[in-house]
N, C-alpha and C positions, 0 to 999 in steps of 0.2 A: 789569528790563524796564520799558520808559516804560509808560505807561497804557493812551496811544493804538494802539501795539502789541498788548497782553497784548486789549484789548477786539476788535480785528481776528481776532485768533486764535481766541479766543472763539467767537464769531459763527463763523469757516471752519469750527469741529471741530461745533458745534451743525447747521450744515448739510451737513457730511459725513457726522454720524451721523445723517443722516435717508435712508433710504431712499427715492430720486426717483418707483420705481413705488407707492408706498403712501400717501406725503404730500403727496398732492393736496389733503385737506379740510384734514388736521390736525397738525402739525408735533410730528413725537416728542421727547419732552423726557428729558433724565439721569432719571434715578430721584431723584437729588438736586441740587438749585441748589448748595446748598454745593459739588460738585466744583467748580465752576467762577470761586468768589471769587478777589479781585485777589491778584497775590502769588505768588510760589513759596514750595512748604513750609520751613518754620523748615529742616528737618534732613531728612536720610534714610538710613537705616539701610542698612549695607555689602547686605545681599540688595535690600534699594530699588532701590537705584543699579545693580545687578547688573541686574534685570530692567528697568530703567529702557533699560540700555544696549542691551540684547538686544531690547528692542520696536523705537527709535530701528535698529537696524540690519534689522531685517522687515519693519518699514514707513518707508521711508526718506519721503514726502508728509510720516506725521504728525510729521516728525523737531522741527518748529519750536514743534510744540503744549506749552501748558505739562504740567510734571513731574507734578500732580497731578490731573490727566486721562488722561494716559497709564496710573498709576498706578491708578486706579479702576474702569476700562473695562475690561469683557470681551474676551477674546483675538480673540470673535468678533466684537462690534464694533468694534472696530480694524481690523479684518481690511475690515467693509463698506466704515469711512469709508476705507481708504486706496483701495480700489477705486473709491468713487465720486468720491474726487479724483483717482483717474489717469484717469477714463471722461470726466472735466469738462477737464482737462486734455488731452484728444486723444487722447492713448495709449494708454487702454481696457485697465489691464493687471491681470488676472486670472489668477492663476496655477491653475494646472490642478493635478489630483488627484496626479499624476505628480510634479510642481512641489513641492508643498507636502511630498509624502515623502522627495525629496531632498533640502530646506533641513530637515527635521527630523535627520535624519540628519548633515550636515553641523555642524549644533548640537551635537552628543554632547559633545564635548568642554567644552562651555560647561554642560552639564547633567550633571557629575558630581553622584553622590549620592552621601553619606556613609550608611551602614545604622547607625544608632542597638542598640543592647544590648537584648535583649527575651528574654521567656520562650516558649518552644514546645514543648508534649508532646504533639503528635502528634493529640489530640482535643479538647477544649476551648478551648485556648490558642494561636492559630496567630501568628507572627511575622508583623510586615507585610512582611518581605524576600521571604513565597510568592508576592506580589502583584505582587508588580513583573515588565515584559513580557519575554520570552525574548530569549538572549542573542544578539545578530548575528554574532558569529563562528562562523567554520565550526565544524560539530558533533564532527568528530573533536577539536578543540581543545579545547572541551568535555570530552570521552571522556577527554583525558590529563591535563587540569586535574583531576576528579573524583579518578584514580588516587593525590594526594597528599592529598584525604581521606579516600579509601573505606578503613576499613581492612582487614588485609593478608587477613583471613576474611571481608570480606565488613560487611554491616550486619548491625544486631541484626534478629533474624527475627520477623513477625509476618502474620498470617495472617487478622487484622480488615480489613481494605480494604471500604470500600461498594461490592460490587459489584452488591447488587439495583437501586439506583438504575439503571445502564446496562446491566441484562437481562444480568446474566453468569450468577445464580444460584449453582449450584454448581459450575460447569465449572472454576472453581481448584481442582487438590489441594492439602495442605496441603506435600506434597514440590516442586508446581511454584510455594510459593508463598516455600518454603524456598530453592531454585532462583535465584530473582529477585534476590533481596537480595544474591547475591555474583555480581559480573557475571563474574569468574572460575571459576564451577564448572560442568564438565565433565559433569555429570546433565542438563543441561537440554536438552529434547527436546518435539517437537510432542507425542509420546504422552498427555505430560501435562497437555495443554490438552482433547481429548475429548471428546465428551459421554458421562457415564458409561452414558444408557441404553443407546447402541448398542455399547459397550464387553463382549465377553461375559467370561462369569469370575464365581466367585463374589465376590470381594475388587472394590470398587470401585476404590480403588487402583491396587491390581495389574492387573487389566483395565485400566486405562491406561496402565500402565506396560507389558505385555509385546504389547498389539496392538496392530495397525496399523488407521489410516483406512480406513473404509469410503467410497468416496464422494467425488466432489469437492466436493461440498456441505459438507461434515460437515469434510472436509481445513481449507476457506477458514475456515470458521466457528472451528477450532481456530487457525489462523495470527492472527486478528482478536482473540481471547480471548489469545491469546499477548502481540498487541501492547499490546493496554489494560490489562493486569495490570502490566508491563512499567512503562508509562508510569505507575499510580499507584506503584510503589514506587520506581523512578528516574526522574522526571519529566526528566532530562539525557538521558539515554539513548533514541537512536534508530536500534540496533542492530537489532533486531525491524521498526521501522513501516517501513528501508527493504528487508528482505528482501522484506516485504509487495508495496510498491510498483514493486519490482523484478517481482514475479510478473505482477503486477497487468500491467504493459508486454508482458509474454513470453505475456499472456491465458491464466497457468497451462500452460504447455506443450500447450495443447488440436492444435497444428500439429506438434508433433514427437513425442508421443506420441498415436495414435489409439485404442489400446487401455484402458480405464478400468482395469483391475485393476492392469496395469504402468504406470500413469498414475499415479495415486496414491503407487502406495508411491515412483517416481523422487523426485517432489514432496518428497514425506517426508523422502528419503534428501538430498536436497541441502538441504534446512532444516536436517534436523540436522548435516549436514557446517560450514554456514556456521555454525549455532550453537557446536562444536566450535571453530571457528578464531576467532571472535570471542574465547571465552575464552581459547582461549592468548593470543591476541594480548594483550588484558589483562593475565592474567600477567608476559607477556614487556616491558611498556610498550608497546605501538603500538595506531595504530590500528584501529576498529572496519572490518569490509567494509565498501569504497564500491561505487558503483554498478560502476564499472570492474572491482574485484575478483570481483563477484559473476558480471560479464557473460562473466571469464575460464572462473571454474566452471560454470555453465552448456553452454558453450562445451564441456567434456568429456564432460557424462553426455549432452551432445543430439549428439553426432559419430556416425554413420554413422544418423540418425534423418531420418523423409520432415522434408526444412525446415531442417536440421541444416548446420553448419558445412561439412561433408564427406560427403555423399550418398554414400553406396556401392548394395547391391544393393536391391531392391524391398524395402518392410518387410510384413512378414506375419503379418498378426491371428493373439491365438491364438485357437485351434480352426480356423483353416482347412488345409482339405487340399491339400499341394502337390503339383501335379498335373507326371504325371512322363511323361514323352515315351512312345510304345507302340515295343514293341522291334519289332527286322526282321521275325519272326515275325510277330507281331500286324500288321504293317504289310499282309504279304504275304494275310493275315486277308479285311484291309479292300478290298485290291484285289480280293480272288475274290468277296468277298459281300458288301463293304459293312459296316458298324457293325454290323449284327443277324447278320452270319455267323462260326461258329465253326470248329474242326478237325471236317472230316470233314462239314460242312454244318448243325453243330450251331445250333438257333437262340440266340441269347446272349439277346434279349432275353425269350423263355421262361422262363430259367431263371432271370434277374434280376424275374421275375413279372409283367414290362411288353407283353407280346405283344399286338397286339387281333387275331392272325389267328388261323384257327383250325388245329389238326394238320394236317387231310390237304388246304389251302391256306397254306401258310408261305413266302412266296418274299422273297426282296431283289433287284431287278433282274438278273431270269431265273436265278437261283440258286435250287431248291427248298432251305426248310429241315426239319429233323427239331423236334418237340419231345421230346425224351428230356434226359435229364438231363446234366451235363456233366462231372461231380466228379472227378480221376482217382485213379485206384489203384493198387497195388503193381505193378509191373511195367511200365507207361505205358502200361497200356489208362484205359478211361473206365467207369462206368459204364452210360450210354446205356438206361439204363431208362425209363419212360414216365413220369416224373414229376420237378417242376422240381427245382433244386439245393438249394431251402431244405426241402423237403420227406424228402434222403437220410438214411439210417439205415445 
């Protein structure tokens, strides 16, 4: 590079790395004069040249600057000076938050990593391969990749996880914790997530194990302790957080089941179903439920529910009383006396203990009524004694 050049360049990159709205009194300078001596470097090492190439093609402005500026310079200063030579240059081009995650992405390929041999025992000694950011392919890919090293039982079981840190306590058993570590075993159930006070039973345990949620409160809270247990012993594994999320859309079935008691345990009963078919599917190679699979099963336990795929007849809270048509008789009842007239002019509402009239004035639109009692008896007479129905002996 001539002189006259190399000093040109110089000077461009010294005032591109100045920021125009800040250096108004005073002109920001390298950290070091030295980046900026005559010359390109003696050598540069095969990773140099690598990122050397990969700057040159990001910021395509600074492509002319010399090798040992590019080489020195912060990702982020680089990043300023080539904007405010595209903003000098007319074009003003700044790429946007959007922008910058897709040319990261599009890089992957130019940024393999090699993972270096290291020791990791689970508590003191952690590999730097846990650090590194989650993997972009799809999750079930994940799921089938893990199956050639999970082995065929499962991992080794351990029951330490920090769960006071994120407020879990003791809501892990040691059987849901046993559960975990083989993505294939067929015990795994909300039961064992709990809280053990509301859990009744002597055996803490066991009390999570044989009862059912109380509660939708208590339900969501066992689904959430589910999913974070989960995630610290299969950090791959997002078989649990998308049951969650799945519920979470459907606002817990709050529209297709109205009743709390048969609310719940429905909840329960299709967690553990998807828990169930996850681990076959494991078993079998395939993969974990997606959303699509989940929205199928759904789809079953909410059919003939108010909101439900296929509405059928009214749905009916329990404890309520279904109220059943009054037969011909009774009809014929109502035409002679009206709601308060009985057989033979008996008043109903007396003997239901709701009367505000009194015996020897009892009428229903010109119908006089009796208050005698109305019970009947062996033969199909009535009682008809002077005192109401709750009152016979």
């Amino acid at each position: 590079m001539e002189g006259g050049d190399g000093d040109r360049y110089r000077a461009e990159a010294r005032g591109a790395l100045e920021d125009p709205s800040t250096a108004t009194d005073q002109q920001r300078r390298p950290s070091s004069p030295a980046r900026f001596c005559s010359g390109e470097p003696a050598g540069l090492t095969t990773t140099q040249q690598s990122r050397l190439a990969l700057l040159k093609k990001m910021f395509p402005s600074l492509s002319d600057w010399p090798s040992d500026v590019l080489l020195a310079e912060s990702i982020g200063s680089l990043s300023t000076a080539h904007g405010n030579l595209e903003a000098r240059s007319g074009r003003d081009y700044r790429p946007t938050l959007d922008t910058r995650l897709s040319h990261n992405f599009k890089d992957l390929a130019s940024k393999e990593l090699t993972i270096p041999e290291g020791k990791d025992n689970l508590v003191d000694k952690l590999h730097g391969g846990r650090f590194l950011p989650g993997p972009l392919c799809s999750l079930t890919a994940v799921w089938m990749e893990a199956r050639k090293h999970v082995p065929e039982r499962g991992l080794t079981q351990y029951a330490h996880y920090d769960v006071k840190t994120v407020g879990l306590g003791n809501r892990v058993s040691s059987k849901a914790w046993a559960c975990l570590h083989d993505p294939g075993s067929v015990d795994l159930t909300i039961n064992l997530f709990l809280n053990p006070t509301t859990a009744a039973g002597s055996s803490r345990s066991a009390a999570r194990e044989d009862s059912a949620p109380e509660g939708l409160e208590n339900f969501k809270m066992a689904l959430s302790v589910a999913r974070v247990a989960q995630q610290m012993v299969t950090p791959w594994n997002f078989s649990i957080t998308t049951i969650q999320l799945f519920l979470e859309t459907t606002k817990f079935g709050q529209r297709q089941f109205a009743n709390q008691k048969e609310h719940v345990l429905q909840l329960a009963a299709f967690v553990n179903d998807s828990f169930l078919t996850n681990a076959k599917n494991w078993q079998l190679g395939q993969p974990f439920m997606d959303v699509a699979a989940l929205t199928s099963q759904w789809a079953v336990i909410t059919a003939g529910r108010p909101g439900g795929s296929t509405p059928t007849k009214k749905f009916q809270q329990w404890g309520e009383k279904r109220k059943r048509s009054p037969s011909p008789q009774r009809k014929q009842q109502y035409k002679s006396g009206g709601e308060a007239a009985g057989r033979g002019g008996v008043c109903i509402r007396y003997n239901e203990d709701r009367c505000p009239n009194p015996a020897d004035n009892c009428s229903f639109r010109g119908t006089r009524l009796r208050h005698v009692c109305n019970v009947s008896l062996p033969g199909g007479k009535r009682c008809e004694r002077r005192h109401p129905r709750s009152q016979h002996r």
